[in-house]
VEXVEX-552957 format. One record per atom (N, C-alpha, C): residue number from 1; residue in one letter; x, y, z. Coordinates in Angstrom, 3 decimals. Example, Ala and Ser with C-alpha at 12.3 -4.5 7.8 and 13.67 -1.06 7.14 Angstrom:
BEGIN
- seq | type | east | north | up
- 1 | A | 13.190 | -5.690 | 7.800
- 1 | A | 12.300 | -4.500 | 7.800
- 1 | A | 13.200 | -3.300 | 7.800
- 2 | S | 12.850 | -2.250 | 7.080
- 2 | S | 13.670 | -1.060 | 7.140
- 2 | S | 12.900 | 0.030 | 7.870
! end
This chain:
BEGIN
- seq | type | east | north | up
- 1 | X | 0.816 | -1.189 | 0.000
- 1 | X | 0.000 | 0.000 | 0.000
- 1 | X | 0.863 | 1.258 | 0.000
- 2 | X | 2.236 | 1.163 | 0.829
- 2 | X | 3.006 | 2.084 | 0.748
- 2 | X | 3.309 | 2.599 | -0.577
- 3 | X | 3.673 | 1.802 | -1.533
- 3 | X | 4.546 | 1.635 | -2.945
- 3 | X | 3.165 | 2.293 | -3.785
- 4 | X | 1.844 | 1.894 | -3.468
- 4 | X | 1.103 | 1.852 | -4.480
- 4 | X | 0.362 | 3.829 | -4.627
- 5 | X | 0.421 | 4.352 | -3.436
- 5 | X | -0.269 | 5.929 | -3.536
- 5 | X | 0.953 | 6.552 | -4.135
- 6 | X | 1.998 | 6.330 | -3.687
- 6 | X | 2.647 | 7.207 | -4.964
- 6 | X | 2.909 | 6.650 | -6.015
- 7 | X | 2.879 | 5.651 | -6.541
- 7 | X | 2.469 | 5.395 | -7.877
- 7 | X | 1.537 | 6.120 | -8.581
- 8 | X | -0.104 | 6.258 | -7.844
- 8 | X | -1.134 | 6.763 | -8.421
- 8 | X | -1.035 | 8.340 | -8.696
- 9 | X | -0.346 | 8.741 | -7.451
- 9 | X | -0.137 | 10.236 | -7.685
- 9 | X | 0.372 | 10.705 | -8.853
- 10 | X | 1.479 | 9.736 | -9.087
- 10 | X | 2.492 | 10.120 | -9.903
- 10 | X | 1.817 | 9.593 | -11.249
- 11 | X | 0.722 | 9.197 | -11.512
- 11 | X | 0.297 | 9.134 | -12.576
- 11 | X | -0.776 | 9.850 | -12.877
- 12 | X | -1.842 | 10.531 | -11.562
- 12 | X | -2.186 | 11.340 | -11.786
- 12 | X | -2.041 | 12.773 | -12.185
- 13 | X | -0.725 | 12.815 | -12.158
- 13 | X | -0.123 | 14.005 | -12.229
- 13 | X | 0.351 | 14.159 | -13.973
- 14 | X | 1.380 | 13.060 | -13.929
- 14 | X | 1.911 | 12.696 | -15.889
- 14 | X | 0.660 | 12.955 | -16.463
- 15 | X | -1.037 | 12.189 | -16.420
- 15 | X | -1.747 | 12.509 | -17.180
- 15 | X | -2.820 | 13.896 | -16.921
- 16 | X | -2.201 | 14.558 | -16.397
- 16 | X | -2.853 | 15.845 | -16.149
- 16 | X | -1.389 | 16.944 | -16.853
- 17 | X | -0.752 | 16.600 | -16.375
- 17 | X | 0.033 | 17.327 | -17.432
- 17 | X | 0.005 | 16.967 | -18.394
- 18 | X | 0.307 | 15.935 | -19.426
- 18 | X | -0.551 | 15.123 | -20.199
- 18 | X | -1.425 | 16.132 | -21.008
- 19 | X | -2.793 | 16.293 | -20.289
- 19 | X | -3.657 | 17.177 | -20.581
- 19 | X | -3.666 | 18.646 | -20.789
- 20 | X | -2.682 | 19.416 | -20.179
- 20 | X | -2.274 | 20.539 | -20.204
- 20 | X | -1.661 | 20.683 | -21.471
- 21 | X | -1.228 | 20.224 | -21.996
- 21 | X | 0.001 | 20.045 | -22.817
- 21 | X | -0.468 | 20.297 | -24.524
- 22 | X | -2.044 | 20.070 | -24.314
- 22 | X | -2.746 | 20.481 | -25.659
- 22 | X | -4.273 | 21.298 | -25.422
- 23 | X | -4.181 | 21.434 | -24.230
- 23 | X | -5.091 | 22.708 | -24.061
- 23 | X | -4.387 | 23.804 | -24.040
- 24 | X | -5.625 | 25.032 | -23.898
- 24 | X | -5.156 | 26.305 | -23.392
- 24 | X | -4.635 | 27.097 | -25.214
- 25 | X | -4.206 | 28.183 | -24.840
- 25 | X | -3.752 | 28.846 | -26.209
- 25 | X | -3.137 | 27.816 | -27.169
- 26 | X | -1.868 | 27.498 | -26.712
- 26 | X | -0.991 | 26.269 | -27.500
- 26 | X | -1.293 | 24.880 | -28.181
- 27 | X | -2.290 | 24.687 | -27.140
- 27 | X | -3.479 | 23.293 | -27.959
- 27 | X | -3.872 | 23.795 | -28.950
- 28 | X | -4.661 | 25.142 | -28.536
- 28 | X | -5.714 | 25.319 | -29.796
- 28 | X | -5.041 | 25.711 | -31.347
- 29 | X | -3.967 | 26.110 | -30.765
- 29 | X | -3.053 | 26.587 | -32.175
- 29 | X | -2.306 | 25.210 | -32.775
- 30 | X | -1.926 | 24.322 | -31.908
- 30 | X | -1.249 | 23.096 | -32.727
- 30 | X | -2.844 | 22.165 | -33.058
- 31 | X | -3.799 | 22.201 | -32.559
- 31 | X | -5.448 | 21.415 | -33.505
- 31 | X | -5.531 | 22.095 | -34.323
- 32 | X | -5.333 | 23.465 | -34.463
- 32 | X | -6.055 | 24.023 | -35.748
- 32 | X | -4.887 | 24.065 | -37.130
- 33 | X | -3.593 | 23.970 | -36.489
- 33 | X | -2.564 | 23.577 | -37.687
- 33 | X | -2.765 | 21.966 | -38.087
- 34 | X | -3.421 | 21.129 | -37.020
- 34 | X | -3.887 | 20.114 | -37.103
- 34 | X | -4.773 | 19.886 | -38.412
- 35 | X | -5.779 | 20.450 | -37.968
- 35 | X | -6.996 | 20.547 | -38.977
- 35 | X | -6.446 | 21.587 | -40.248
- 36 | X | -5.447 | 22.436 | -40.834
- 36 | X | -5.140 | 22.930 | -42.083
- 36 | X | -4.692 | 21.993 | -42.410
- 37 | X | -3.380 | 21.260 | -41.786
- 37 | X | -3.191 | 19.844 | -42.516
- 37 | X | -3.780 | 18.881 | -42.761
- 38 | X | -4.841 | 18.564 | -42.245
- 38 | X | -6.416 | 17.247 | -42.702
- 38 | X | -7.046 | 17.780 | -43.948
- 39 | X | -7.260 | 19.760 | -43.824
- 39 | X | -7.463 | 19.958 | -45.372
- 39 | X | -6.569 | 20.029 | -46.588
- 40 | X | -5.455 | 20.070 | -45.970
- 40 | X | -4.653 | 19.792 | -47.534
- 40 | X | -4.591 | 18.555 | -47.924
- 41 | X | -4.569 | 18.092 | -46.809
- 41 | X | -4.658 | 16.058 | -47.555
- 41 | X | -5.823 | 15.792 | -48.339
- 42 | X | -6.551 | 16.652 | -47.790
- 42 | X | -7.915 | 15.728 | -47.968
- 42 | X | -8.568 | 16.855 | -49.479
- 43 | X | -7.143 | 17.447 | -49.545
- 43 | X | -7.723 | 18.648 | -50.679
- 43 | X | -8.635 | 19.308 | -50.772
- 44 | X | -9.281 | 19.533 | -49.771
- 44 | X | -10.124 | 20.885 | -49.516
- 44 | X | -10.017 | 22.369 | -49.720
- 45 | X | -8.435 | 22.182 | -49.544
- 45 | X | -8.003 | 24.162 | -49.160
- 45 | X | -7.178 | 23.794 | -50.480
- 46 | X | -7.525 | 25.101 | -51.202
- 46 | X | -6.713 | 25.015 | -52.527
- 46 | X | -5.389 | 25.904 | -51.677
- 47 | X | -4.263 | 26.189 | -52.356
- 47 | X | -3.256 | 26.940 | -52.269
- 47 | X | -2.983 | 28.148 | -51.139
- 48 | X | -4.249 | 28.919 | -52.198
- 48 | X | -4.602 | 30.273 | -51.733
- 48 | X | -4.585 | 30.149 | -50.178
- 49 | X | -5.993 | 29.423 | -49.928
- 49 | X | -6.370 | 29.419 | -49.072
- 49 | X | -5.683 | 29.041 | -47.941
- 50 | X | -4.890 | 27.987 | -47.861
- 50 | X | -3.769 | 27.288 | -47.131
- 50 | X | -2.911 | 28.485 | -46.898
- 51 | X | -2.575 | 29.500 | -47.985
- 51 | X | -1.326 | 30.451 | -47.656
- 51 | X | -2.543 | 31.534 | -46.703
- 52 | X | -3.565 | 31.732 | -46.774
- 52 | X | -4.007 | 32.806 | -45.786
- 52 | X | -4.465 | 32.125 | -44.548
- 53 | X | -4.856 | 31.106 | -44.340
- 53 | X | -5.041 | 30.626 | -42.735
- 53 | X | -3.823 | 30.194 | -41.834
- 54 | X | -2.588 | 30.000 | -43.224
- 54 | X | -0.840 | 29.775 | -42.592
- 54 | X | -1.063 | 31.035 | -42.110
- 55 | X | -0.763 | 32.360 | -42.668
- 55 | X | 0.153 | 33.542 | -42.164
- 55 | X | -1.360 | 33.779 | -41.424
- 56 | X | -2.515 | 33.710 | -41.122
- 56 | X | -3.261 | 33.903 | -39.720
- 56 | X | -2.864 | 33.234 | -38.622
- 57 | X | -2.271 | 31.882 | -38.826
- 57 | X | -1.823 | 30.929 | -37.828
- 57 | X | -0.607 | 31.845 | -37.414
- 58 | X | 0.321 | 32.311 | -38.305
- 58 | X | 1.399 | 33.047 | -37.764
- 58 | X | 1.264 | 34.163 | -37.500
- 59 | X | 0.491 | 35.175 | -37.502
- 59 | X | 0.165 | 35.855 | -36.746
- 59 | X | -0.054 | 35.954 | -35.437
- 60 | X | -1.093 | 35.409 | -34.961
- 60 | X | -1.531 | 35.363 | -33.741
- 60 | X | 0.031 | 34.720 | -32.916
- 61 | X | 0.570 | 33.523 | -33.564
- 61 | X | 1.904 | 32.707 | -32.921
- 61 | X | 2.332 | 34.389 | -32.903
- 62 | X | 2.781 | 35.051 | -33.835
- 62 | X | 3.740 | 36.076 | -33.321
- 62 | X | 3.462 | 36.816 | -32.262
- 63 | X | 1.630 | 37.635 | -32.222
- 63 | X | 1.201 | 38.099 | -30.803
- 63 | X | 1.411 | 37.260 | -29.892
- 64 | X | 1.348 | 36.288 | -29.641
- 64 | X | 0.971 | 35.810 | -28.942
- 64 | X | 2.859 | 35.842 | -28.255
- 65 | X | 3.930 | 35.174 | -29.240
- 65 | X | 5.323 | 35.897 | -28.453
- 65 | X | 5.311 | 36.708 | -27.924
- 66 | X | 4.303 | 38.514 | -28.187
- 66 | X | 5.190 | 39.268 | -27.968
- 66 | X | 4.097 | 39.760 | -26.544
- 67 | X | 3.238 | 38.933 | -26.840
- 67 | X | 2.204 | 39.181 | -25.218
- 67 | X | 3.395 | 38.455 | -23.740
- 68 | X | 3.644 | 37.326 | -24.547
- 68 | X | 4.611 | 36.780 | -23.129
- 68 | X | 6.201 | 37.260 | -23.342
- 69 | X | 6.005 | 38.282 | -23.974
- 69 | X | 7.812 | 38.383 | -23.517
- 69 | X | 7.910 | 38.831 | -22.280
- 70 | X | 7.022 | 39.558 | -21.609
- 70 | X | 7.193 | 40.161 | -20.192
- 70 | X | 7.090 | 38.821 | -19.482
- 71 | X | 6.681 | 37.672 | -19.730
- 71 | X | 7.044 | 36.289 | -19.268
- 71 | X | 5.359 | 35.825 | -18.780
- 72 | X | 4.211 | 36.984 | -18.763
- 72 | X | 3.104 | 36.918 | -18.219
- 72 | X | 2.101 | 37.303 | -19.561
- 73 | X | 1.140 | 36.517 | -19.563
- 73 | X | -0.031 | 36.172 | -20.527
- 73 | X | -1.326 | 36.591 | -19.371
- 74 | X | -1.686 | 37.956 | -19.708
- 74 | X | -2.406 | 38.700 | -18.670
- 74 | X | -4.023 | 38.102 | -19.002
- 75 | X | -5.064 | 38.607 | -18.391
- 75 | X | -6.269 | 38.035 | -18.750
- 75 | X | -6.090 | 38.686 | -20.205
- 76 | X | -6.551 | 40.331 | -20.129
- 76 | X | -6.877 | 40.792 | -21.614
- 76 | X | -6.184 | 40.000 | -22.624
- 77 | X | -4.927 | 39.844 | -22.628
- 77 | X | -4.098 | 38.771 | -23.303
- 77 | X | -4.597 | 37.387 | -23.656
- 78 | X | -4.494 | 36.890 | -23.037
- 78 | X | -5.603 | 35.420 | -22.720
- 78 | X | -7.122 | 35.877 | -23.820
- 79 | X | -7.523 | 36.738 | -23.377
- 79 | X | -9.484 | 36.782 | -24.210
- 79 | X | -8.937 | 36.870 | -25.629
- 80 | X | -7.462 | 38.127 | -25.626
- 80 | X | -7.808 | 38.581 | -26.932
- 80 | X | -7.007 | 37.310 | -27.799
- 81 | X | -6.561 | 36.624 | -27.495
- 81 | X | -5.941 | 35.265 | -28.161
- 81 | X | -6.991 | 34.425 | -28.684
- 82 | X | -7.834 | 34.241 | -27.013
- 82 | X | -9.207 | 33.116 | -27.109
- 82 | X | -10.093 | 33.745 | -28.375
- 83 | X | -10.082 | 35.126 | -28.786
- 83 | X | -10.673 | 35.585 | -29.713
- 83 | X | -10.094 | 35.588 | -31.265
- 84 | X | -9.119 | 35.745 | -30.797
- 84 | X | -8.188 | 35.672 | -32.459
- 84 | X | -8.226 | 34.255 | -32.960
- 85 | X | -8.053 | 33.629 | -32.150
- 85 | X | -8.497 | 31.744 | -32.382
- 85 | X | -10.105 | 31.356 | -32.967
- 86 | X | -10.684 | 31.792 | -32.383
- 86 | X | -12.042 | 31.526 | -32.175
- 86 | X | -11.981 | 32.059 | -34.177
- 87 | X | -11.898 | 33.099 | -34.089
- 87 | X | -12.037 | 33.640 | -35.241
- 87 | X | -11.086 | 32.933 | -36.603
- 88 | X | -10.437 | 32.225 | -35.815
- 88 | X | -9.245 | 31.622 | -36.911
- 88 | X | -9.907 | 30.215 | -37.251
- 89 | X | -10.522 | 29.578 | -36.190
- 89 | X | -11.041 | 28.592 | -36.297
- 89 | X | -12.183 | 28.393 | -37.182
- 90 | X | -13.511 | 29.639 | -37.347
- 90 | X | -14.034 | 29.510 | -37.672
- 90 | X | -13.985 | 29.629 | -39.572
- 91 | X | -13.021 | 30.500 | -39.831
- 91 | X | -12.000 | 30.708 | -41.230
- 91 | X | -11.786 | 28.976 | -41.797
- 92 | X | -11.234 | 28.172 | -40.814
- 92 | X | -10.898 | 26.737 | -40.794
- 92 | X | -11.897 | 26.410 | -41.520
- 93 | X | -12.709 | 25.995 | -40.633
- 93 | X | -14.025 | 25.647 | -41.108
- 93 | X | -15.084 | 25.811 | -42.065
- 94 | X | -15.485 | 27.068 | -42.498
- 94 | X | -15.517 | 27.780 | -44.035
- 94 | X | -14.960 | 27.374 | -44.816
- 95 | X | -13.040 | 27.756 | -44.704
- 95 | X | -12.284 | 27.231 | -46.059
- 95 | X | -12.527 | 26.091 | -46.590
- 96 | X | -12.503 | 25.123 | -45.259
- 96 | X | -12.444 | 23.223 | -45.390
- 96 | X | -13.882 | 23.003 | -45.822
- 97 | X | -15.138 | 23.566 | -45.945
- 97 | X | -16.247 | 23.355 | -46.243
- 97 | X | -16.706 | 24.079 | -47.237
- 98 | X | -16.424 | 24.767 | -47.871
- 98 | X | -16.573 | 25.922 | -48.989
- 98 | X | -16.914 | 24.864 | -50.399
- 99 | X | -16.788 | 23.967 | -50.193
- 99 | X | -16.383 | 22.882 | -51.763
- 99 | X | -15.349 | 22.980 | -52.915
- 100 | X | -14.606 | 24.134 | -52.758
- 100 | X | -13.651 | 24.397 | -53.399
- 100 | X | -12.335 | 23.120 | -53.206
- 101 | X | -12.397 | 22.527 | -54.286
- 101 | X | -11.248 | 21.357 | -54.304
- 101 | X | -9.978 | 21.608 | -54.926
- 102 | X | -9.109 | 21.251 | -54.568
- 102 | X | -7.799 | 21.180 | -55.033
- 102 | X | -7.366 | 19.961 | -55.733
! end
């Protein structure tokens, strides 16, 4: 019984970090580069389109550096990300559904 609670801890912990690890700002930006790459495979996003939801993806990656260079990601920081995403995501979704094939 000794051996066995820190075992559990210690695995409750790996899969909670685990979980951290693709939530939050950084999740949502590596799913949604996720999902541009499911539409180029799957040839949904012609060219164009792929080159304007890339440099939106890099955008926000660049705010989003220059929000934490002070090392702190403040709330306003935090919404206005959760918003630039939100909005990037929904671009995703349009492009990949538009019927435009490649």
């Amino acid at each position: 019984m000794k051996l066995l609670l820190p075992l559990l801890l210690a695995l409750t912990f790996s899969v909670a970090s685990n979980a951290d690890a693709h939530s939050g700002v950084n999740g949502r930006q590596w799913h949604q580069s996720a999902r541009i790459d499911a539409g180029i495979a799957r040839g949904a996003l012609t060219p164009a389109e792929t080159a304007r939801l890339g440099a939106r993806q890099a955008r926000i990656g660049h705010i989003e550096r220059h929000y934490r260079a002070d090392g702190y990601l403040g709330p306003y920081e935090r919404a206005d990300l959760q918003r630039r995403l939100n909005r990037s995501s929904a671009a995703i979704w349009r492009q990949t559904h538009d019927r435009q094939r490649w």
